[in-house]
ROSE-4610 file (N, C-alpha, C; in Angstrom, 1 decimal, always signed):
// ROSE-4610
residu = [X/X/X/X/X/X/X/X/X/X/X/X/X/X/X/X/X/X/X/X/X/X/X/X/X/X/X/X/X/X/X/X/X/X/X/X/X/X/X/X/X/X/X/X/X/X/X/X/X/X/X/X/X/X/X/X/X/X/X/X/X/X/X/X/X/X/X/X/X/X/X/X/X/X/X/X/X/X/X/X/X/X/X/X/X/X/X/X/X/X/X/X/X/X/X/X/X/X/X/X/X/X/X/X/X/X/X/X/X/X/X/X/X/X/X/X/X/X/X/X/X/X/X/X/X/X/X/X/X/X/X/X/X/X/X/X/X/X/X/X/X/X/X/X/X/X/X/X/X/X/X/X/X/X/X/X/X/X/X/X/X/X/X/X/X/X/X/X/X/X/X/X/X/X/X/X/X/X/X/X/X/X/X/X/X/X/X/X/X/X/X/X/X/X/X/X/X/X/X/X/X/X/X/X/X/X/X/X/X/X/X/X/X/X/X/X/X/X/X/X/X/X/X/X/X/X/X/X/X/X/X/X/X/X/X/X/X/X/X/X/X/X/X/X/X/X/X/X/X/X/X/X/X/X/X/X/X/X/X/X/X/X/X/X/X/X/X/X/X/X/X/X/X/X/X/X/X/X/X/X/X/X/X/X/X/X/X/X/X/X/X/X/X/X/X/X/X/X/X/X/X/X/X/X/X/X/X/X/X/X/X/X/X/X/X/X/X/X/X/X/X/X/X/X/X/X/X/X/X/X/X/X/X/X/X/X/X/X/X/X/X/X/X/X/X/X/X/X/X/X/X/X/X/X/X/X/X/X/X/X/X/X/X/X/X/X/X/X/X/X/X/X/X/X/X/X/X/X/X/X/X/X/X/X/X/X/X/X/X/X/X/X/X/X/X/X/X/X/X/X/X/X/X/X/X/X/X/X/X/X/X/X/X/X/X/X/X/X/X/X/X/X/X/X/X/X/X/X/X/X/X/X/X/X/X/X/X/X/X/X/X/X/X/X/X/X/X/X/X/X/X/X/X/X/X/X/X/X/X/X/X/X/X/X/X/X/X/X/X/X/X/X/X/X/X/X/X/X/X/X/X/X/X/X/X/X/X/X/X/X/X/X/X/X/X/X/X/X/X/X/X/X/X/X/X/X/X/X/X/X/X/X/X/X/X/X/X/X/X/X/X/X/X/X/X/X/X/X/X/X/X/X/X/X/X/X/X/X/X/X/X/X/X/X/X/X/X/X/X/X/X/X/X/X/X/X/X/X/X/X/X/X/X/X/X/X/X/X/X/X/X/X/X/X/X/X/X/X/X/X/X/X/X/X/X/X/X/X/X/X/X/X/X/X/X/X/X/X/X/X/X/X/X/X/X/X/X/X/X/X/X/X/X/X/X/X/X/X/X/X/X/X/X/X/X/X/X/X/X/X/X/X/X/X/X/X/X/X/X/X/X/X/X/X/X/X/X/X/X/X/X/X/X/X/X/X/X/X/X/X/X/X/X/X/X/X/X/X/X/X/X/X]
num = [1/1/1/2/2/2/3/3/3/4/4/4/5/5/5/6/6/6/7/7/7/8/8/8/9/9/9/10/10/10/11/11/11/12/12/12/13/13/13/14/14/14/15/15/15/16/16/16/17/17/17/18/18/18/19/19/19/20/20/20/21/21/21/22/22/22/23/23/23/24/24/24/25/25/25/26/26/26/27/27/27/28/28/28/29/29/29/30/30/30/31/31/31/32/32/32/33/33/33/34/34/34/35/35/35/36/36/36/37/37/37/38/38/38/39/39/39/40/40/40/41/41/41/42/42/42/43/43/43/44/44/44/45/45/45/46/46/46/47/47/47/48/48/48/49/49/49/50/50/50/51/51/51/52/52/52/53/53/53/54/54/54/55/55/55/56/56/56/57/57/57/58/58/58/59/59/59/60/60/60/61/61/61/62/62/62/63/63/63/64/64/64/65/65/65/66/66/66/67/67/67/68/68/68/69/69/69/70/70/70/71/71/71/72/72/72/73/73/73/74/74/74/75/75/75/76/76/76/77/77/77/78/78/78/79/79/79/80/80/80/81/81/81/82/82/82/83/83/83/84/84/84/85/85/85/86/86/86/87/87/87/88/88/88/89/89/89/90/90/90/91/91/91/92/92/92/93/93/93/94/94/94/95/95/95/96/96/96/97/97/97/98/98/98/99/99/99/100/100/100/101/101/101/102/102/102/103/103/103/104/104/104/105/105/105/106/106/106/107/107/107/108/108/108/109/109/109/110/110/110/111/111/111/112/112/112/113/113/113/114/114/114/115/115/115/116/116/116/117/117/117/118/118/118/119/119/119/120/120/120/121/121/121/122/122/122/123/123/123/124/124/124/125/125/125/126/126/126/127/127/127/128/128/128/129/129/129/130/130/130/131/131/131/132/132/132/133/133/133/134/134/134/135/135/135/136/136/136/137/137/137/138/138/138/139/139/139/140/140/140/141/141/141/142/142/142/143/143/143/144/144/144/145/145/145/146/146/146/147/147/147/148/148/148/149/149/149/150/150/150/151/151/151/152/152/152/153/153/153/154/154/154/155/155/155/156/156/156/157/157/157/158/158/158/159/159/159/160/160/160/161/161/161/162/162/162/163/163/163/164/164/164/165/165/165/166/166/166/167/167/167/168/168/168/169/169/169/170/170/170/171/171/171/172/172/172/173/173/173/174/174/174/175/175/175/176/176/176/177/177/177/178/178/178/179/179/179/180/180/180/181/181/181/182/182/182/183/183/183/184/184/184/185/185/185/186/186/186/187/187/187/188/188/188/189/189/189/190/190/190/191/191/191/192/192/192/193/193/193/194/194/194/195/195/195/196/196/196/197/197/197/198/198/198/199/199/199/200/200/200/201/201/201/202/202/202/203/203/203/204/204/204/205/205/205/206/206/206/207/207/207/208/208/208/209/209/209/210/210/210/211/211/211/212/212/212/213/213/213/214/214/214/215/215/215/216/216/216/217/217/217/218/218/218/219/219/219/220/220/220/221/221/221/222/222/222/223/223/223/224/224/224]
x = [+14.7/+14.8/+14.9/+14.0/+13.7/+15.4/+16.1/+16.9/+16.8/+15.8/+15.5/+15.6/+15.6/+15.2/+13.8/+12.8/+11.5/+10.6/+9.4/+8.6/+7.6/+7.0/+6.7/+5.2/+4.0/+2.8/+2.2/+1.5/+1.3/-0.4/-0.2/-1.5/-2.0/-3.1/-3.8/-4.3/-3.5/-4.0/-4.5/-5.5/-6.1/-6.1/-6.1/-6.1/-4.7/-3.6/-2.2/-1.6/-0.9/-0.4/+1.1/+0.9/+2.5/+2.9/+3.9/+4.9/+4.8/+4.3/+5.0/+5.9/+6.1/+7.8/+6.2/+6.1/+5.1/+5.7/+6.7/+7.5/+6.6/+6.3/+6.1/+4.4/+3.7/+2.6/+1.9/+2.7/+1.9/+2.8/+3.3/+3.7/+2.8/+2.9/+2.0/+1.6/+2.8/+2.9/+3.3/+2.1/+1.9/+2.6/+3.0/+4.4/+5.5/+6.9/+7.8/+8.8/+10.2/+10.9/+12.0/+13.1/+13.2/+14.5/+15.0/+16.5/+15.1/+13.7/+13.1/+13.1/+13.3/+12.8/+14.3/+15.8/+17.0/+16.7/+16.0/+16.5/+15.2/+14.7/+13.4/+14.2/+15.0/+14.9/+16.6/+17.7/+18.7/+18.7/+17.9/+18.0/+16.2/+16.6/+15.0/+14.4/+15.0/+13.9/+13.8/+14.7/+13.9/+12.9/+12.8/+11.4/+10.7/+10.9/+9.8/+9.2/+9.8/+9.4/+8.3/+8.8/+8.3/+6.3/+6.7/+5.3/+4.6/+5.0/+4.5/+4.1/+4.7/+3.6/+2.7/+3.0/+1.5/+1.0/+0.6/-0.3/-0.6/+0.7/+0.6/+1.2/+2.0/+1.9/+1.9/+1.2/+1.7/+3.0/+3.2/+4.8/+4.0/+3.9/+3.8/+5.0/+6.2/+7.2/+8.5/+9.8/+10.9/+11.4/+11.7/+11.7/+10.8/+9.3/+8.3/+7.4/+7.0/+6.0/+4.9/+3.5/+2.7/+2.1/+1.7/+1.0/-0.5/-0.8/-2.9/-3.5/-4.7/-5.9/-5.8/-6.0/-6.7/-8.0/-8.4/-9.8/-9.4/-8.0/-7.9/-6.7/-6.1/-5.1/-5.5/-4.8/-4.8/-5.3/-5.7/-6.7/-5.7/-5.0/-3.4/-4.3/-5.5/-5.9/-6.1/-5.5/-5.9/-4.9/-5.3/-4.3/-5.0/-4.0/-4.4/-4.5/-5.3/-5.6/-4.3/-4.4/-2.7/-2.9/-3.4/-3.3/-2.4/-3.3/-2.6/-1.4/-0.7/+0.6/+1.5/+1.0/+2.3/+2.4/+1.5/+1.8/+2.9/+2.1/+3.2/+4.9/+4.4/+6.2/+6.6/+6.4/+7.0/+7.2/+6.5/+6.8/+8.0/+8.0/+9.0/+10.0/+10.2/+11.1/+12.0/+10.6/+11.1/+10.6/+9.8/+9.3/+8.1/+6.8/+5.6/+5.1/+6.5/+6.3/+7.0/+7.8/+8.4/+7.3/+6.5/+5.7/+4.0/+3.6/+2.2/+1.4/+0.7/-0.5/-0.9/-0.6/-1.1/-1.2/-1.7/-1.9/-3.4/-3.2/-4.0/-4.4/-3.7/-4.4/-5.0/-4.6/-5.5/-6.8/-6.4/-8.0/-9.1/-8.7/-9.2/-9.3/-8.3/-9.2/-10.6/-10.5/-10.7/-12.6/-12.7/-13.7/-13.9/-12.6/-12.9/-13.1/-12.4/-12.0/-12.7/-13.6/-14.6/-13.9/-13.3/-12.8/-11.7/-11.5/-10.0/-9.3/-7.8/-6.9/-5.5/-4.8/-3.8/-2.2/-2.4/-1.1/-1.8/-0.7/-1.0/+0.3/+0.2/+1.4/+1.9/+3.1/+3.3/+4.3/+4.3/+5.4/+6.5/+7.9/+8.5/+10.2/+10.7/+12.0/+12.7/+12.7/+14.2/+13.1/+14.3/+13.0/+13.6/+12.8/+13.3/+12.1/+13.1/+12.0/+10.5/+9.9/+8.7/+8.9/+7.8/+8.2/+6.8/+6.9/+6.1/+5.7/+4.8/+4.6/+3.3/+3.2/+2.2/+0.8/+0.4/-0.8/-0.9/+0.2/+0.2/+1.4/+1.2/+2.6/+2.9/+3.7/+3.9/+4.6/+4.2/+4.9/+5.2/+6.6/+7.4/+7.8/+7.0/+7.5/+8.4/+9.8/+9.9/+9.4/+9.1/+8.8/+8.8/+9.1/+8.8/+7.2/+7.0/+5.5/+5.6/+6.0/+6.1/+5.5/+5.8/+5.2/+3.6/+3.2/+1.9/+0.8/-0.2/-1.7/-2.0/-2.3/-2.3/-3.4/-3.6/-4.6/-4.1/-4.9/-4.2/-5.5/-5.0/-5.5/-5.1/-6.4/-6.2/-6.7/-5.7/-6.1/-5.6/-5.8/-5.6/-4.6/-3.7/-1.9/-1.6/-1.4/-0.8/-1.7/-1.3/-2.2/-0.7/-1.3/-0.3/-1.1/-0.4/-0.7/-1.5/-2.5/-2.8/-3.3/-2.7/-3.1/-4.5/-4.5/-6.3/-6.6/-8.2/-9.1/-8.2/-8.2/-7.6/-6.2/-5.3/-4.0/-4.3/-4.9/-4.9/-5.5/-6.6/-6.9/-5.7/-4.9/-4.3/-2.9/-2.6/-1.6/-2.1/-3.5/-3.8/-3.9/-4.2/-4.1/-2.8/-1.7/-0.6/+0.5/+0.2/+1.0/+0.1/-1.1/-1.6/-1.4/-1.6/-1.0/-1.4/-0.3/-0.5/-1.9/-2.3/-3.9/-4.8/-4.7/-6.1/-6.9/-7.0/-8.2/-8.9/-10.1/-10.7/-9.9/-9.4/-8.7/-10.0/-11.1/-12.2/-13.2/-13.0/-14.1/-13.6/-12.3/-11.9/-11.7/-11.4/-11.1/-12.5/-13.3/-15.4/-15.4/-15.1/-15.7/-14.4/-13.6/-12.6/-13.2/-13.2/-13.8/-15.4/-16.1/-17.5/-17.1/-16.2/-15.9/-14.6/-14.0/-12.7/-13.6/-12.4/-12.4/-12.3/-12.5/-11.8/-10.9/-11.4/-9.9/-9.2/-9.0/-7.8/-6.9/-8.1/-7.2/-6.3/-7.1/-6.2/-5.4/-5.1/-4.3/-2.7/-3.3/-2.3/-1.6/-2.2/-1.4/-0.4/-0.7/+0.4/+0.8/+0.7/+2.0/+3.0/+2.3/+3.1/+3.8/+3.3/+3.7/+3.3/+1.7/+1.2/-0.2/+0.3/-0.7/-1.1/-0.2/-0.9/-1.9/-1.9/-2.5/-4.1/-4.0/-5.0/-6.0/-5.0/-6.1/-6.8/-5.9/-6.6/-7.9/-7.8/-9.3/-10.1/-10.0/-10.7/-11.4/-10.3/-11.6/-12.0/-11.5/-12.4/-13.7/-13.5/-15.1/-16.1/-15.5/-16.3/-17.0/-16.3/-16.7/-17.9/-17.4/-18.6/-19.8/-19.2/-20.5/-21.2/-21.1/-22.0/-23.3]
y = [-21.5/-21.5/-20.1/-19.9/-18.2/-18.3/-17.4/-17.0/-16.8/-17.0/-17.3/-16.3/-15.2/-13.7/-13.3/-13.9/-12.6/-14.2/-13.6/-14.2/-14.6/-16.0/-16.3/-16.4/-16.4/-16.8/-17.7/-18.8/-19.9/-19.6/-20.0/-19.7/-20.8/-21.2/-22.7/-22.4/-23.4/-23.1/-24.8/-24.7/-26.5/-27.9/-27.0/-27.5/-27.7/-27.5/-27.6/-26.3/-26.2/-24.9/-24.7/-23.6/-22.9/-21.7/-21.8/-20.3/-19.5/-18.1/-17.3/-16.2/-15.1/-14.6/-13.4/-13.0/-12.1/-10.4/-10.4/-9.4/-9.3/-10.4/-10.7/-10.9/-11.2/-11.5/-10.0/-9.1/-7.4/-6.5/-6.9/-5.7/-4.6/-3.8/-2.4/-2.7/-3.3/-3.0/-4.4/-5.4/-6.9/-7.3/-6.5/-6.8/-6.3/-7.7/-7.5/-8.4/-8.0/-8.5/-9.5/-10.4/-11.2/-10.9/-9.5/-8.5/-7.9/-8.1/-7.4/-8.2/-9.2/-10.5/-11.3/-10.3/-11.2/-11.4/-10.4/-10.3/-11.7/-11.9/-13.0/-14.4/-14.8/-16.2/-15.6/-17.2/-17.3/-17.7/-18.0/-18.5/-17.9/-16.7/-15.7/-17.0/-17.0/-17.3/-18.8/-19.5/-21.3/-21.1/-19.8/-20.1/-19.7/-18.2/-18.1/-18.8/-19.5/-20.1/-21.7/-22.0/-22.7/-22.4/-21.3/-20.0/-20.4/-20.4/-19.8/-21.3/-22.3/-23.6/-23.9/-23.6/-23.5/-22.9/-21.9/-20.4/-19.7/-19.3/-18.0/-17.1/-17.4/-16.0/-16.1/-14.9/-15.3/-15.0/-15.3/-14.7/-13.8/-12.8/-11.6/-11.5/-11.6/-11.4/-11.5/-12.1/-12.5/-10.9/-11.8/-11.2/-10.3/-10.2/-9.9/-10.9/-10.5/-11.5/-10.7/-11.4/-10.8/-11.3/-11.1/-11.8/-11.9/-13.7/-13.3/-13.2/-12.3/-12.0/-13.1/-13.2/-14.3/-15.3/-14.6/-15.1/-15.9/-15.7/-16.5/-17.2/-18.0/-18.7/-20.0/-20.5/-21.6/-21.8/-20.9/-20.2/-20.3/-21.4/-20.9/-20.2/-19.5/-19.4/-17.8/-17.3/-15.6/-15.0/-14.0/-12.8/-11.4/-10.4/-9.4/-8.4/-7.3/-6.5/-5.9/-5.7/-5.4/-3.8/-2.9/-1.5/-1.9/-2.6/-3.2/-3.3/-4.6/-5.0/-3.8/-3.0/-2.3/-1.3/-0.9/+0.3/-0.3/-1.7/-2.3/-2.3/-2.6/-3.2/-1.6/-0.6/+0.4/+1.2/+0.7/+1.4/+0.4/-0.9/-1.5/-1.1/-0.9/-0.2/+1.3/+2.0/+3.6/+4.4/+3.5/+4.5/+4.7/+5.0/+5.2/+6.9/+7.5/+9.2/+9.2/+8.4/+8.9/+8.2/+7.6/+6.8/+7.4/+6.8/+7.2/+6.3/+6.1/+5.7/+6.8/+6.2/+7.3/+6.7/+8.0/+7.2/+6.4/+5.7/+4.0/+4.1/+3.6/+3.2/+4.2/+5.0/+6.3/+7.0/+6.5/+6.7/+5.5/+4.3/+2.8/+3.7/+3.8/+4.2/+5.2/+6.6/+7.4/+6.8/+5.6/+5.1/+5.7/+6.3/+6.6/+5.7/+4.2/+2.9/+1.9/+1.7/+0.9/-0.7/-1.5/-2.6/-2.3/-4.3/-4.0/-4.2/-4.1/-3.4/-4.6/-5.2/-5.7/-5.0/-3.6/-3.0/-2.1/-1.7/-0.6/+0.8/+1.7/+2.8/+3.5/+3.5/+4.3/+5.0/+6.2/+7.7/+7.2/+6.5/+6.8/+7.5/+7.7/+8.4/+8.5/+7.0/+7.1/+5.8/+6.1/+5.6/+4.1/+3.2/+2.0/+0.7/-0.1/-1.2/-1.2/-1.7/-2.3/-3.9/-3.8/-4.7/-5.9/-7.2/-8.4/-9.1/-8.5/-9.6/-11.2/-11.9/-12.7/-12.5/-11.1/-10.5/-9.2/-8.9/-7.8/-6.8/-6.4/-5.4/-4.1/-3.6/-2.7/-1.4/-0.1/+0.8/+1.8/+2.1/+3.2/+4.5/+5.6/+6.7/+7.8/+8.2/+8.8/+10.3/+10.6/+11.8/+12.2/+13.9/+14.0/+14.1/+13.4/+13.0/+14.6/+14.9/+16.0/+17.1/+16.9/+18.3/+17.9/+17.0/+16.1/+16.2/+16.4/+16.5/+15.3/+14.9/+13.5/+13.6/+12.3/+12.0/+10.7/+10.1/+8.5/+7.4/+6.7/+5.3/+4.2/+4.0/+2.2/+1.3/+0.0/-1.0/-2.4/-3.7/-4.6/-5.0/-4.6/-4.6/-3.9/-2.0/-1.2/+0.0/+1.1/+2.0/+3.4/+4.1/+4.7/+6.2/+6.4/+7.2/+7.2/+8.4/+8.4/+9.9/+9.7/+11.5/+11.3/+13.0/+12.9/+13.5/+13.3/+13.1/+14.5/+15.7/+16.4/+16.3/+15.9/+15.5/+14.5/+13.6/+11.8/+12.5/+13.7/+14.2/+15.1/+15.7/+17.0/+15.5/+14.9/+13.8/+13.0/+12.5/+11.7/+12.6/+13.9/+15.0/+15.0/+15.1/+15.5/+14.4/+13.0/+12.1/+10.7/+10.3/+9.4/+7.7/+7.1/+6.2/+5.1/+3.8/+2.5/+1.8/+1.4/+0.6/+1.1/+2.8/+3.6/+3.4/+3.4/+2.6/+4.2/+4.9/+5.8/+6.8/+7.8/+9.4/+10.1/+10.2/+11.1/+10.6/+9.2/+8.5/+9.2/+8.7/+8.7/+9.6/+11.3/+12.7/+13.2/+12.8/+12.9/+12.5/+11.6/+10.8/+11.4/+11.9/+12.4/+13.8/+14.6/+15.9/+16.2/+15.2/+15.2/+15.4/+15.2/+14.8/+15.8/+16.0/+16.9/+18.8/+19.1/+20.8/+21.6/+21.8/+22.4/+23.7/+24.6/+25.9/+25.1/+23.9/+23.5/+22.9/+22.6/+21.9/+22.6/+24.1/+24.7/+25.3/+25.6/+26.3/+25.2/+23.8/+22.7/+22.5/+22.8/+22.9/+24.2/+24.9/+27.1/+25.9/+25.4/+24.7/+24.2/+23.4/+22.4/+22.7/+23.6/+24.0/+23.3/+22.7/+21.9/+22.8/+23.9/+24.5/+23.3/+22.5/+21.9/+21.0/+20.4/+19.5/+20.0/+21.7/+21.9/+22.2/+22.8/+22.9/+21.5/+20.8/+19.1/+19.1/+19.1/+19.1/+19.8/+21.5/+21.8/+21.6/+21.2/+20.9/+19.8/+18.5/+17.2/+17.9/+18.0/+18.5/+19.3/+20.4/+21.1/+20.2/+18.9/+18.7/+17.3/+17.0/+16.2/+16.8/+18.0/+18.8/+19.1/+18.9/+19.8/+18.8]
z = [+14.4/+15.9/+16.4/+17.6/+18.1/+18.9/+19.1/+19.3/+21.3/+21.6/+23.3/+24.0/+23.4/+24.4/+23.7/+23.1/+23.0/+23.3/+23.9/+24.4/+22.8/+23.2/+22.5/+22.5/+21.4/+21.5/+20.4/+21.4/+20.6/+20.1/+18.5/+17.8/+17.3/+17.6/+17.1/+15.6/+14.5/+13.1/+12.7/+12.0/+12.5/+13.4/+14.2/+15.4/+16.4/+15.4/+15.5/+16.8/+17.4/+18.0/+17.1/+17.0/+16.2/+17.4/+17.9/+18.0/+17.6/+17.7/+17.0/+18.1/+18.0/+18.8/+18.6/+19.7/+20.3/+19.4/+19.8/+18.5/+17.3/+16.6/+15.0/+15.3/+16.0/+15.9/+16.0/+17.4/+17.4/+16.3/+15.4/+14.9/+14.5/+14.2/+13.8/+12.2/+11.6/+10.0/+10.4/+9.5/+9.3/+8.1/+7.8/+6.8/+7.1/+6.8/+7.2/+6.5/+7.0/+5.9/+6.9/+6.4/+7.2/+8.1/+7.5/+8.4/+9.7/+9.4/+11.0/+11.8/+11.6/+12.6/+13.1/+12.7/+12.9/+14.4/+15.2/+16.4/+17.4/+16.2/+16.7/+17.1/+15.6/+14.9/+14.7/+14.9/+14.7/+13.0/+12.7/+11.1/+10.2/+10.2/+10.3/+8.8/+7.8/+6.7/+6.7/+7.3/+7.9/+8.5/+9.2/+10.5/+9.3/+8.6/+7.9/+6.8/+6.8/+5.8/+6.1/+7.5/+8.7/+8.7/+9.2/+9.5/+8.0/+7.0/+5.7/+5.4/+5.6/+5.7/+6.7/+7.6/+8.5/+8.3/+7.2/+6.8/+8.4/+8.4/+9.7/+9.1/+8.4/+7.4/+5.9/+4.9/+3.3/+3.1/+1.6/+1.3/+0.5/+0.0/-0.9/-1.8/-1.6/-2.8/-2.0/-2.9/-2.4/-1.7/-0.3/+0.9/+1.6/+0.8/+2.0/+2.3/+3.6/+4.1/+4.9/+5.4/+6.1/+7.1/+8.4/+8.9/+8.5/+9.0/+8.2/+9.8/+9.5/+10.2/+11.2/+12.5/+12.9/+12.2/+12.0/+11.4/+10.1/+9.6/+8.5/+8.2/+9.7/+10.2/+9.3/+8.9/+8.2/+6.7/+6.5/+5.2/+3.9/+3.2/+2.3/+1.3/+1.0/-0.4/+0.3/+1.1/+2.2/+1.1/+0.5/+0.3/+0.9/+1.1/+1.1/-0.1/+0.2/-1.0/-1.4/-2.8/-3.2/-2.8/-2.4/-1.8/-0.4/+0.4/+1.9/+1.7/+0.4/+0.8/+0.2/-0.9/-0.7/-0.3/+0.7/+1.3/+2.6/+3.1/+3.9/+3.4/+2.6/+2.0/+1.7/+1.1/+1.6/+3.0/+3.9/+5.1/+5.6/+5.8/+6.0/+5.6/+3.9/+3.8/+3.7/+4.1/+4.0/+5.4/+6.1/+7.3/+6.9/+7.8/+7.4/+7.3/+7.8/+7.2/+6.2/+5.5/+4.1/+2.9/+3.2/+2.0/+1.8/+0.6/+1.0/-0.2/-0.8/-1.9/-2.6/-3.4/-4.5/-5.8/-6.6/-8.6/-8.1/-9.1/-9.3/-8.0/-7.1/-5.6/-4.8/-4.7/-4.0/-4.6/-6.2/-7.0/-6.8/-6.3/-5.9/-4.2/-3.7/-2.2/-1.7/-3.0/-3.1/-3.8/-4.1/-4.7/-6.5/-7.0/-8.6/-9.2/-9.2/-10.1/-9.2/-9.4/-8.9/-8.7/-9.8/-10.0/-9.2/-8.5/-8.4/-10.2/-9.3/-10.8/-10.4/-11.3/-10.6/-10.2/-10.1/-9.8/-8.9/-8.0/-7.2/-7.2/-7.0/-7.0/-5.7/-4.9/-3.9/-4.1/-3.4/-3.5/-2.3/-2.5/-1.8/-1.8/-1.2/-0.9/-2.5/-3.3/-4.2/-5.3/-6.4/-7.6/-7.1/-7.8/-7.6/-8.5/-9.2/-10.2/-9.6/-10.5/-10.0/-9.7/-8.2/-7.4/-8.2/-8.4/-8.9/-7.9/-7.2/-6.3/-6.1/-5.4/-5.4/-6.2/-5.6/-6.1/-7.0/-7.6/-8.4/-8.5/-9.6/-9.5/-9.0/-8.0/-6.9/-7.8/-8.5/-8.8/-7.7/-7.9/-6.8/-7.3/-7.1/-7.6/-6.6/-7.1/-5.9/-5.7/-5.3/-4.5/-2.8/-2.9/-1.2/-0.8/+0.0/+0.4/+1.5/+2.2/+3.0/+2.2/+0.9/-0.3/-0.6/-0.2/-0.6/+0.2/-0.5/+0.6/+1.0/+1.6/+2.7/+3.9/+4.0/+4.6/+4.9/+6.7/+6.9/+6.1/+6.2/+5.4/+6.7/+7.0/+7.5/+6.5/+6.2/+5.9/+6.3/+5.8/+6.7/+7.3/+6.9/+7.0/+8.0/+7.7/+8.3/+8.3/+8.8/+8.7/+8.4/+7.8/+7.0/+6.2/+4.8/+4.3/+3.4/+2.6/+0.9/+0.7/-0.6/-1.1/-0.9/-0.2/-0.7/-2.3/-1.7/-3.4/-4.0/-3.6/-4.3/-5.3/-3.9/-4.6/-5.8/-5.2/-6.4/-8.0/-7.8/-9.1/-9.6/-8.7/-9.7/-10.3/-9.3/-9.8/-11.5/-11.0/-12.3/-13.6/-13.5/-14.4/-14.9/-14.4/-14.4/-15.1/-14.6/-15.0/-15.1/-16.2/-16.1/-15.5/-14.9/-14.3/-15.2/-15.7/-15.7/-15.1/-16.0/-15.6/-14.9/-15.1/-14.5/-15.8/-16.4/-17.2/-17.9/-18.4/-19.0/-18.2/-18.3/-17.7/-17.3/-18.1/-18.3/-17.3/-17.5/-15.8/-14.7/-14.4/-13.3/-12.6/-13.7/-13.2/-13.0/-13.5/-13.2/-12.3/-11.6/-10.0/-9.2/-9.4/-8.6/-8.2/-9.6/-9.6/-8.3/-8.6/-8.0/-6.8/-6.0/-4.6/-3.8/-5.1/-4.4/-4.3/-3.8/-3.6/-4.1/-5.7/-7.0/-6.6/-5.1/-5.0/-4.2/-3.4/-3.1/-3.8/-4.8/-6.1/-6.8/-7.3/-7.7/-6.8/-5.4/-5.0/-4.6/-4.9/-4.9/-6.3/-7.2/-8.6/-8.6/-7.8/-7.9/-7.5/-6.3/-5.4/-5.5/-6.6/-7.5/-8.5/-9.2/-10.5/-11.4/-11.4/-11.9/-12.8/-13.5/-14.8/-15.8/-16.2/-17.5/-16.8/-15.6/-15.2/-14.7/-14.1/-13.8/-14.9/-15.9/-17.2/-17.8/-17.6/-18.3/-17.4/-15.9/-14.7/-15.4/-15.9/-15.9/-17.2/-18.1/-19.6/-19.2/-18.7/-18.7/-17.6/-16.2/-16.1/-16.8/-17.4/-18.4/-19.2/-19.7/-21.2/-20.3/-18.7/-18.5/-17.9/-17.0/-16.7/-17.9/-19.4/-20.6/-20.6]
């Protein structure tokens, strides 16, 4: 039950009209957890859970949720891409300047890893498990993203952060990621595209020598 101070909008899902609390239908970041919505719903996860049988929203993982596309209101077989939800689910939880995509996912944004992959990786504030969700597994690395080359990313969720091609190569050099699949593919199709002196002037930065030497023998050994 909406708690009777936020206006509501009603969305037709087969033919049915549902409520939703105008709050929750414009959010910015289409993922949300169910402490955002106390101020919606006097009993936030009955309603949500309400919504989530009418497919007005997915569940993604105990205590996140999403809203779906219009275009795919009623749709229970809708997921979103696992890059989308967890960059969502970390801005919900960290703010959309403390987080960003990176590893695995930023080399999938970046077009290195052609396939999807079922894990995705994001940099935020404080280390914390890996998250299981509906559609794949969510790695969290902490780091300061403020020290990070960055570039925004929209996707269907939120619009937010991801290392650029540079950063995502001197990173994959430096600390191989969980289900990046060949190292030597993926630093080749990184390499082709990045900046190789920003690259290296982002490794002084970092203090990232071992990593820039690994770039530079793997391209050597594919440029031969």
């Amino acid at each position: 039950m909406s708690v009777g101070f936020e206006p509501t909008e009603v969305i037709l899902v087969g033919g049915r009209a549902t409520a939703v609390p105008a709050a929750l239908a414009r959010r910015a970041n289409r993922v949300f957890r169910p402490r955002d919505v106390a101020d919606v719903y006097a009993h936030p996860r009955a309603e949500l859970a309400r919504l989530t049988r009418a497919d007005v929203i997915c569940r993604l993982a105990t205590g996140y949720y999403a809203m779906m596309p219009l275009n795919r209101l009623g749709d229970d077989t809708w997921r979103p891409e696992l890059e989308a939800a967890a960059l969502g689910i970390a801005i919900a939880d960290y703010g959309v300047g403390a987080v960003a995509l990176t590893g695995v996912s930023a080399a999938r944004h970046h077009g290195a890893i052609p396939r999807a992959v079922a894990a995705a990786a994001v940099a935020v504030p404080k280390q914390r498990p890996v998250l299981v969700t509906e559609i794949g597994e969510i790695s969290f690395t902490k780091r300061d993203v403020t020290r990070l080359d960055l570039e925004r990313v929209e996707t269907e969720l939120v619009s937010g952060w991801v290392t650029t091609v540079e950063q995502t190569l001197l990173d994959i050099a430096a600390r191989p990621f969980p289900h990046l699949g060949d190292l030597a593919e993926t630093v080749a199709a990184l390499g082709r595209r990045a900046d190789l002196d920003l690259v290296t002037e982002l490794a002084e930065q970092q203090h990232q020598p071992a990593a820039l030497r690994r770039i530079r023998t793997e391209l050597d050994v594919n440029s031969a």
